[in-house]
C-alpha positions as CSV (number, residue, x, y, z in Angstrom):
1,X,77.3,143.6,110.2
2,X,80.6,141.2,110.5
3,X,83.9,141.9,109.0
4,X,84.7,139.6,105.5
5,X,86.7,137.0,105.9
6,X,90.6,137.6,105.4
7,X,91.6,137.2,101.8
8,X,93.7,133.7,102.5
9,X,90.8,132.4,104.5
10,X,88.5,132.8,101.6
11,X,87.7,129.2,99.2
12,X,87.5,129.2,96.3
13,X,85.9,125.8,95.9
14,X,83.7,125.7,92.5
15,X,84.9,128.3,90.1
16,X,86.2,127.4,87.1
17,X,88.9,129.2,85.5
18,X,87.5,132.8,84.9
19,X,86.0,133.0,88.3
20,X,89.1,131.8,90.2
21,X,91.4,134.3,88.6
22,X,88.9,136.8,89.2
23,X,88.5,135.9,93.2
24,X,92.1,136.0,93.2
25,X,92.4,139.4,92.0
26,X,91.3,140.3,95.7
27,X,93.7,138.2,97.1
28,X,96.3,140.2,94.9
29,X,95.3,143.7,95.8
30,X,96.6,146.7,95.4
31,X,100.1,145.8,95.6
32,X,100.0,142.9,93.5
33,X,98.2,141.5,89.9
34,X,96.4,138.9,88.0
35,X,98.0,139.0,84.7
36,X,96.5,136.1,81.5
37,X,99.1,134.8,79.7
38,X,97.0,133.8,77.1
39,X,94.4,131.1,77.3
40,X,96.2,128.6,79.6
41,X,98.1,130.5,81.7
42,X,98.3,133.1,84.8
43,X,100.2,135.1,86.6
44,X,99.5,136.2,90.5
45,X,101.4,138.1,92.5
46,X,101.3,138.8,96.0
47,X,103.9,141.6,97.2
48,X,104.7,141.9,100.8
49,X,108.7,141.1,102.3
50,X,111.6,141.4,100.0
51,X,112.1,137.0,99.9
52,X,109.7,136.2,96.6
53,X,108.4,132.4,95.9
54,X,108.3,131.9,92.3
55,X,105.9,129.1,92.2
56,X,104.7,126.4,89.1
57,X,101.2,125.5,89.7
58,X,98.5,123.7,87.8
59,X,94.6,124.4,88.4
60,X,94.4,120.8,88.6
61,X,96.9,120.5,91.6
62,X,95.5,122.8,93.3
63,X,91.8,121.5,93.0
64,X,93.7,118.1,94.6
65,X,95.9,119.4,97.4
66,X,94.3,122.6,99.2
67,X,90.9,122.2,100.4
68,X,90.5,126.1,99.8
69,X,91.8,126.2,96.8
70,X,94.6,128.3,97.0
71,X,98.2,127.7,95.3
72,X,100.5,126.4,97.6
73,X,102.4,129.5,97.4
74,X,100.0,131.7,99.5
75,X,100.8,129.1,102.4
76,X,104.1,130.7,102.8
77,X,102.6,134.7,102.3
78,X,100.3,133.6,105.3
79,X,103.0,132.2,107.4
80,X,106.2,133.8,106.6
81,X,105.0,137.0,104.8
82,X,107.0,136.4,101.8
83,X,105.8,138.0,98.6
84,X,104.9,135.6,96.0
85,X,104.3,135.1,92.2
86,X,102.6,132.1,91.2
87,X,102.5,130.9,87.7
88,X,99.4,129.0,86.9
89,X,98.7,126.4,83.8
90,X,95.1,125.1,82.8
91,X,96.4,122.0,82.3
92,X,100.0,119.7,82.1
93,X,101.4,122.4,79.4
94,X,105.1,122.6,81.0
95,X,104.4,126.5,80.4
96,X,106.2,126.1,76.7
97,X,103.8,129.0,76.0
98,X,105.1,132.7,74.2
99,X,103.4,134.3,76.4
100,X,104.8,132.8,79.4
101,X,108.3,133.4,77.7
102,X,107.8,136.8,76.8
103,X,106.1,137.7,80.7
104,X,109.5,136.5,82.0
105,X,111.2,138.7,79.5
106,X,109.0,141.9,81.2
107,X,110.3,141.2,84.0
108,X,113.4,140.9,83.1
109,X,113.6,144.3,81.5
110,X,111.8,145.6,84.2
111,X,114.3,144.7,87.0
112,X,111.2,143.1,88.5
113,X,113.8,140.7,90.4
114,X,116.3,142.9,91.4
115,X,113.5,144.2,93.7
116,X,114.0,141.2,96.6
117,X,116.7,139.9,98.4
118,X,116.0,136.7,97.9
119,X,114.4,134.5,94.7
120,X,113.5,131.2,95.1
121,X,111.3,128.8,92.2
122,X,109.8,125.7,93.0
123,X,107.7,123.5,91.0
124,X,106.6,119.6,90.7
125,X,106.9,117.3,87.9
126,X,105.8,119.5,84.3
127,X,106.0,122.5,87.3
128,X,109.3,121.4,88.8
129,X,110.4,121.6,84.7
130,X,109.6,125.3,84.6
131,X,110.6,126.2,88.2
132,X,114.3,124.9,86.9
133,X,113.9,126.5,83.5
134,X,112.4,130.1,84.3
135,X,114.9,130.1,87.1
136,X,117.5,131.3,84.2
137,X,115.7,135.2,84.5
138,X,116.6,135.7,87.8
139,X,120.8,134.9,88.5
140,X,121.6,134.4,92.0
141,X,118.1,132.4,92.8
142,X,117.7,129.1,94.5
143,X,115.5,126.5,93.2
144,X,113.2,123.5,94.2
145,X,112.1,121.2,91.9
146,X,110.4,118.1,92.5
147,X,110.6,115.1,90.1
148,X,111.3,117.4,87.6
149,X,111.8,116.6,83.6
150,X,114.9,117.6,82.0
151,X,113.5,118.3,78.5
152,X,110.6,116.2,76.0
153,X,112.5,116.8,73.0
154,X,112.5,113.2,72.0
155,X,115.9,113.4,70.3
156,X,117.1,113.6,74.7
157,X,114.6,111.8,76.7
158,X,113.5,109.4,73.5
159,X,112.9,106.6,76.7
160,X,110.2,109.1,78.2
161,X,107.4,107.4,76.7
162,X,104.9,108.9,79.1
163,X,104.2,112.5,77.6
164,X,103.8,111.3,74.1
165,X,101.4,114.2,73.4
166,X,104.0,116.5,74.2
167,X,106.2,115.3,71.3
168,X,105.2,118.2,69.0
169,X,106.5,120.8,71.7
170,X,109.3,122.9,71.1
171,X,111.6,122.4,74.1
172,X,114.4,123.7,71.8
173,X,114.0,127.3,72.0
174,X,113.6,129.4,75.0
175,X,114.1,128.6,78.3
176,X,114.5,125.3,77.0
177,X,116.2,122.8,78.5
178,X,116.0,122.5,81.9
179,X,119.8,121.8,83.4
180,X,121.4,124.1,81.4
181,X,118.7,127.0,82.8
182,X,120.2,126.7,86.2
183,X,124.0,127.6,85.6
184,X,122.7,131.3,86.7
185,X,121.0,129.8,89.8
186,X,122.9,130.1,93.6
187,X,121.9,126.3,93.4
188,X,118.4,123.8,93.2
189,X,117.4,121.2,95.1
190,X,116.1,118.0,92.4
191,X,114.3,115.9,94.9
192,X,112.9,112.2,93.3
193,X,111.9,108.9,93.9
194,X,114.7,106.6,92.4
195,X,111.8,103.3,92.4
196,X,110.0,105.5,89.5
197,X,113.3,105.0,86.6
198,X,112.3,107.4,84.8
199,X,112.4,110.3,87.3
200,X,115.1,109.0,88.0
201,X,116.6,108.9,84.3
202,X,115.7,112.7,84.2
203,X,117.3,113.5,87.6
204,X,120.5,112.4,86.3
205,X,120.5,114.9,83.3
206,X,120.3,117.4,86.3
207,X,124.0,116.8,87.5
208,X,125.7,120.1,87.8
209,X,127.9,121.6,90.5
210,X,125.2,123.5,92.0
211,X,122.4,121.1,92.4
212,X,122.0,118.4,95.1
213,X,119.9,115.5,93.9
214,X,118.1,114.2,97.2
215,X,116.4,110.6,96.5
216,X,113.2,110.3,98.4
217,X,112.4,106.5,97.8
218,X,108.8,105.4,98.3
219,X,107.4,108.8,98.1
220,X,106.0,107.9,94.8
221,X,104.9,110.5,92.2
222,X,103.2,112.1,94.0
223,X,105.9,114.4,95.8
224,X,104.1,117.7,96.6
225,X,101.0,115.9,98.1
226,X,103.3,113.1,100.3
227,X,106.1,116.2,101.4
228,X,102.7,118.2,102.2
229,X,101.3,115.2,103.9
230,X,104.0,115.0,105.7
231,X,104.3,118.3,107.2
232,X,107.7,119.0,105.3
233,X,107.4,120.7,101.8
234,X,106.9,124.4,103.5
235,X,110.0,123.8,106.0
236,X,112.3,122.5,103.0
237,X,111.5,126.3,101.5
238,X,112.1,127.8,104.9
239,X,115.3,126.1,105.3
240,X,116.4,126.9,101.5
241,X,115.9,131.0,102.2
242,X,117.5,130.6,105.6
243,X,120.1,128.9,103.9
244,X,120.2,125.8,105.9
245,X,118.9,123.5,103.3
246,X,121.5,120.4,102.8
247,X,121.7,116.9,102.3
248,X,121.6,116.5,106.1
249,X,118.8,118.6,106.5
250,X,117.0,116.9,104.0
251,X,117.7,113.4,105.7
252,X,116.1,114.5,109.0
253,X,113.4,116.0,107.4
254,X,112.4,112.8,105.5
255,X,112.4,110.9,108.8
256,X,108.5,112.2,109.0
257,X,107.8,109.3,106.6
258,X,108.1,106.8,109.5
259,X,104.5,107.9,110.7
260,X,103.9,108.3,106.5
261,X,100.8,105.4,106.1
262,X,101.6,105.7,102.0
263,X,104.9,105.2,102.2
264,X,105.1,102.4,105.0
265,X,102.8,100.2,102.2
266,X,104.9,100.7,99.8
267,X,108.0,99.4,101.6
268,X,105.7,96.6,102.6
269,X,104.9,95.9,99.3
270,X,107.9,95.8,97.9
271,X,108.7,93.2,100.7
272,X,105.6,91.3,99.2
273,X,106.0,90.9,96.3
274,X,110.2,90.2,97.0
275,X,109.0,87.0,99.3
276,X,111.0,88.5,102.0
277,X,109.0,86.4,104.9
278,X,111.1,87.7,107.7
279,X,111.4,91.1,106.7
280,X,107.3,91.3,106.3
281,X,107.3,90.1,109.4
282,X,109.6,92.5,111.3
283,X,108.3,95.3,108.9
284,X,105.1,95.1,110.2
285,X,105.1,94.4,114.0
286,X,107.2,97.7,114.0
287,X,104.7,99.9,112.1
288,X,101.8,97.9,114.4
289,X,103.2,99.3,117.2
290,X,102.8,102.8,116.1
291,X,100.1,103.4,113.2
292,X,97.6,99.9,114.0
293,X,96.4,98.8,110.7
294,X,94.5,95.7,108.9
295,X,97.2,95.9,106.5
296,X,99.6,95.6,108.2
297,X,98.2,92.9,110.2
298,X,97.5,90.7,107.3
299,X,100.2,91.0,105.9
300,X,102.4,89.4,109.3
301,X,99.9,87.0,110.0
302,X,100.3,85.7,106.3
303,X,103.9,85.8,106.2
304,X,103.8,83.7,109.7
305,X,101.7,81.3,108.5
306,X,103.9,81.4,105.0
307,X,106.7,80.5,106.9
308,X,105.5,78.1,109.2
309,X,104.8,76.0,106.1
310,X,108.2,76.3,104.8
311,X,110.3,75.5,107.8
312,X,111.6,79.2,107.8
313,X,113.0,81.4,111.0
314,X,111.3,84.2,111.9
315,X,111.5,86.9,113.9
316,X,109.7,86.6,118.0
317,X,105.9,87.2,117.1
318,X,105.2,90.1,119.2
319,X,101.6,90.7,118.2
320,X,98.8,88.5,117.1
């Protein structure tokens, strides 16, 4: 008879809700939980070393970026042994939920965070909002948040017309708005693509002493799934609990988008649909001559033969 597969090797492809929260309760264990927070949200937690990942997930994001279907936060348990507590939504709901705010206060009575060295939240987008706005129950934590909103009240963020179902949402009450939630943290990382104005617009509200705003242009918004693409989300939560996380850090990190195919199209189309014939030109031939691509090709050959029509200089054609 052969062994059953490790707990983190096991998918969970197919289930719906019920039956994922219930296959994760063996993932959990002894040690740890599945807690329902009502009829939209979870709790899991994993307990092993004393550095806890407070991670923002949605069933949706998961369904899209692990092939298992596992939040992104047992990644780390596997690799690094951290413990981990993983709030899950059913749905964009920004976790403006009583039940999530009176879990957090459990655990806050409970000392539940006292119990690690180390805290650290991270989230993306509605996620990245809670990551930053939970953050406020444990002082002394470090944050990551990815494109994240400030607040929907629309008497703040009136311009954000993207969430206009989210209107009727109380983000005036508890663990409310976002910024002001992290003057307990040790600091957060808000990491956004300035191209998208109105991540951008919520960045901003974010500016506090301990935050460093890192712009990642031409990522998109879709952070998570490019920063995991590229091989770089789980070492930007390495280097925040090793403490090595900085703006410098960061920069060398976000070199992996030079092999990025996603991001080298959108710097190419941006070039496009600027006219810049020349810059096409060179911007291509140097992503030919590592990542070969129709794309790319096209897109010298018609800014040659744009160019050639219009008298303009150009740089040495090095491939056909």
């Amino acid at each position: 008879m052969q062994d059953s597969p490790p707990p983190f090797d096991t998918s969970f492809n197919g289930l719906d809700w019920v039956s994922w929260l219930r296959a994760a309760e063996e993932v959990a264990g002894d040690d740890g939980y599945v807690e329902r927070l009502g009829p939209r949200h979870a709790a899991i937690f994993v307990e092993e070393k004393p550095t806890l990942l407070v991670s923002f997930e949605s069933r949706q994001s998961i369904l899209g970026l692990s092939q298992t279907e596992h939040p992104l936060g047992w990644s780390m348990v596997k690799a690094l042994g951290w413990s981990h507590l993983c709030l899950l939504c059913d749905g964009e709901t920004w976790f403006r939920d009583r039940t999530v705010y009176g879990y957090f206060d459990r655990l806050v009575d409970d000392g539940f965070f006292d119990e690690f060295e180390q805290v650290i939240f991270y989230g993306e987008g509605a996620c990245g909002y809670a990551a930053a706005a939970f953050s406020v129950a444990a002082p002394g934590a470090k944050v990551v948040a990815l494109r994240p909103q400030a607040t929907l009240d629309p008497r703040i963020t009136e311009w954000d017309d993207r969430y206009a179902e989210m209107r009727r949402v109380a983000f005036d009450d508890r663990y409310g708005y976002a910024p002001d939630m992290l003057d307990a943290a040790e600091h957060a990382f808000v990491l956004y693509d300035p191209e998208i104005a109105l991540d951008a617009m919520h960045a901003a509200l974010f500016t506090r002493h301990n935050v460093t705003k890192f712009r990642v242009r031409f990522l998109g918004s879709r952070l998570e799934q490019a920063l995991t693409e590229m091989d770089v989300l789980l070492r930007i939560l390495a280097q925040v609990s090793s403490g090595k996380l900085n703006r410098l850090s960061l920069a060398r990190l976000f070199r992996a988008r030079r092999g990025h195919v996603p991001y080298l199209k959108r710097v190419l189309a941006r070039l496009e649909r600027e006219n810049r014939l020349y810059l096409v030109a060179l911007w291509s031939q140097a992503v030919m001559r590592e990542i070969p691509g129709p794309r790319f090709r096209r897109a010298m050959r018609t800014a040659f033969a744009a160019a050639d029509t219009k008298d303009l200089p150009m740089p040495p054609r090095e491939i056909d």
